[in-house]
N, C-alpha and C positions, 0 to 999 in steps of 0.2 A: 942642557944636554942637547946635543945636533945628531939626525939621523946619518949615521954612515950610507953613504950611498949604496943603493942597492944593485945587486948586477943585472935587474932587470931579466934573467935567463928564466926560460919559460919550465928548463928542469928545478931550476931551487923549490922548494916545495914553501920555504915561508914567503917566496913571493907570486906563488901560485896561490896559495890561502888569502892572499890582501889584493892581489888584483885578477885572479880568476874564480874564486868563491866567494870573498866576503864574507859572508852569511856564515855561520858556526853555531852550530850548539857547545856552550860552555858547561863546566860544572866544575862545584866546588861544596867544600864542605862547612856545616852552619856547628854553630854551638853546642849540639847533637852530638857529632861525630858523624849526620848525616849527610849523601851528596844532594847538593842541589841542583836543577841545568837552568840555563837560560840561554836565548840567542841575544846572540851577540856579531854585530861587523869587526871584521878588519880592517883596519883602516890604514895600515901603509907597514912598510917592512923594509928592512936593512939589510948589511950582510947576516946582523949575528941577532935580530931582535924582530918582534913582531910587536902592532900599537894600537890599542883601541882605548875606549872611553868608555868612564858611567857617570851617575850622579850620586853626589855626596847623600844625597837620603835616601839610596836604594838598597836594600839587603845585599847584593852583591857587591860595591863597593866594601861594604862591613866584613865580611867575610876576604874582601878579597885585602883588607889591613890586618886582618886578625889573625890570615896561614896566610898568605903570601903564597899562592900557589894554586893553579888551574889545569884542568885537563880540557879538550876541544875535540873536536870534529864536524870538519867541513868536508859535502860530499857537491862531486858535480858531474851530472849527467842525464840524461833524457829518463834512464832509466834502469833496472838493476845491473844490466848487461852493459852494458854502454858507460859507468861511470868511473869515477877514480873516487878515494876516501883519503884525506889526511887527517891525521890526529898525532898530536901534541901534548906532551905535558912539563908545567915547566914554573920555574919561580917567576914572580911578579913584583914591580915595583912601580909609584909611582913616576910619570916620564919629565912632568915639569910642564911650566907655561906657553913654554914657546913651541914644544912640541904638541901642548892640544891646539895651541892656534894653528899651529901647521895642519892637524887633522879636521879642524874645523875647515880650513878652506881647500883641501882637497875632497873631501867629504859634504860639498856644500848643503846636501839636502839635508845636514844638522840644524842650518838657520831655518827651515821649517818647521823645525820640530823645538827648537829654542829659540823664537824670535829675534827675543830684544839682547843686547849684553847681561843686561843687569839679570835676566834666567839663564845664560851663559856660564855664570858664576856658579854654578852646581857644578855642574862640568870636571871634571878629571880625569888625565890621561895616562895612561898604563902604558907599560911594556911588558912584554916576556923574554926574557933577560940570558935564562938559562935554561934547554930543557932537551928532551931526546922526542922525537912522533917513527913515526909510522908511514908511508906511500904504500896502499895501493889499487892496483887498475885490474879491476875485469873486463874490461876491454879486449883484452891483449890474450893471444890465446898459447902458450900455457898462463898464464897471471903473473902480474908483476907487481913484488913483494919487496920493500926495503927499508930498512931502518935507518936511521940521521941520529945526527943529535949539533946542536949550537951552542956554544961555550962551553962545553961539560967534555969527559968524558965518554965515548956511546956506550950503552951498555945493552946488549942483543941477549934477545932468547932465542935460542933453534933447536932445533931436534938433529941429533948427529947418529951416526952408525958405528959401534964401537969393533974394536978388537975381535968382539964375540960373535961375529956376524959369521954366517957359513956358506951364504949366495945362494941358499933356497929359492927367493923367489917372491916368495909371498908378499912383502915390502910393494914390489913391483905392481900387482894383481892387486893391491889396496890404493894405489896412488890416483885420487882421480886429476891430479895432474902432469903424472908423468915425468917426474921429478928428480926420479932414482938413477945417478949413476951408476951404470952396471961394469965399468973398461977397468976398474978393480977391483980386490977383495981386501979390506968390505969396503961394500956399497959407501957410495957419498951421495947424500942431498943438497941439488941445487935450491938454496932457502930463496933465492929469488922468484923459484918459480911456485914454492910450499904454501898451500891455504894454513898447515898450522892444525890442520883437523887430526892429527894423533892414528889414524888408522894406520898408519906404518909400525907406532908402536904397540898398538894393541895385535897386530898381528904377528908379531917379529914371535917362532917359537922359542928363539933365543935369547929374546929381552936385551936384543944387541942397539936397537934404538933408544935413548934418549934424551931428556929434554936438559939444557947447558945455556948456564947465564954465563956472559963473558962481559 
């Protein structure tokens, strides 16, 4: 397997996760039914994949042959205000030899941490192959909110204003983002700028918001 070249663009979010975070809390589920997390590096990303590594004798490896499937999030920023979140979730497979060697020696501080070859051979390289995340920034002031997806179809939740809407107002006077477009009836929410916290529809007396998987 050879990595598709990646576009490098500093908006793609899987390669903002492998060259501007790295670092990720992972999580996955064990023989339970329970999540597990761990941190985990990224280590390089394509157009349509993201790549990292474990060891064959680690629980996570186990778990990650047994569901074939991860959730993540990587955050980067000085601090709550200042930062952006990506999160991910997506099926898993193993990547193949050539491509942990490729991680190996872009990632070199692995031969620190695995010497010799011969502790090399634990070693196994993943992908994430298929999956939908998440971007976003509080940085940006109203917030910026978006959903992706890679090989898959996307599949979005938002909160919409329906037919039943009557332009009271209230919607508006709950939004701590500011979000509600008012230039028709009804209202439409701009979901780029939506935290997603429901006070639009706890207030709506018309029960004209809500929540729509597409």
């Amino acid at each position: 397997m050879e990595l598709r070249k990646s576009s490098g663009n500093s908006e793609n979010p899987l390669y903002r996760l492998s060259e501007e975070i790295h670092t990720v809390i992972a999580a996955t589920i064990d023989e339970e039914g329970l999540p597990v997390t761990c941190a985990i590096d990224i280590m390089d990303s394509d157009s349509d994949s993201l790549y990292f590594l474990t060891a064959r004798g680690k629980g996570f490896y186990h778990r990650l042959k047994e569901r074939h499937f991860i959730a993540l999030t990587g955050i980067k920023g000085n601090n709550t205000m200042s930062s952006i979140a990506i999160s991910i979730r997506g099926k898993t497979e193993e990547a193949g030899d050539d491509i942990l060697q490729h991680l190996l020696e872009k990632n070199s501080y692995m031969y620190k941490i695995y010497p010799t070859e011969e502790l090399r051979k634990a070693l196994v390289a993943f992908r994430i192959h298929e999956g939908s995340g998440e971007f976003f920034d509080l940085s940006t002031k109203p917030i910026t909110r978006k959903a992706f997806s890679f090989c898959m179809k996307e599949k979005t939740e938002e909160r919409v204003i329906t037919e039943s809407c009557t332009g009271c107002g209230k919607c508006i006077e709950a939004c701590p983002q500011s979000c509600i477009i008012t230039n028709t009836l009804p209202f439409s929410i701009k979901t780029e700028n939506c935290l997603f916290c429901g006070r639009c529809e706890e207030v709506c007396p018309e029960k004209a918001v809500v929540r729509r998987k597409s």
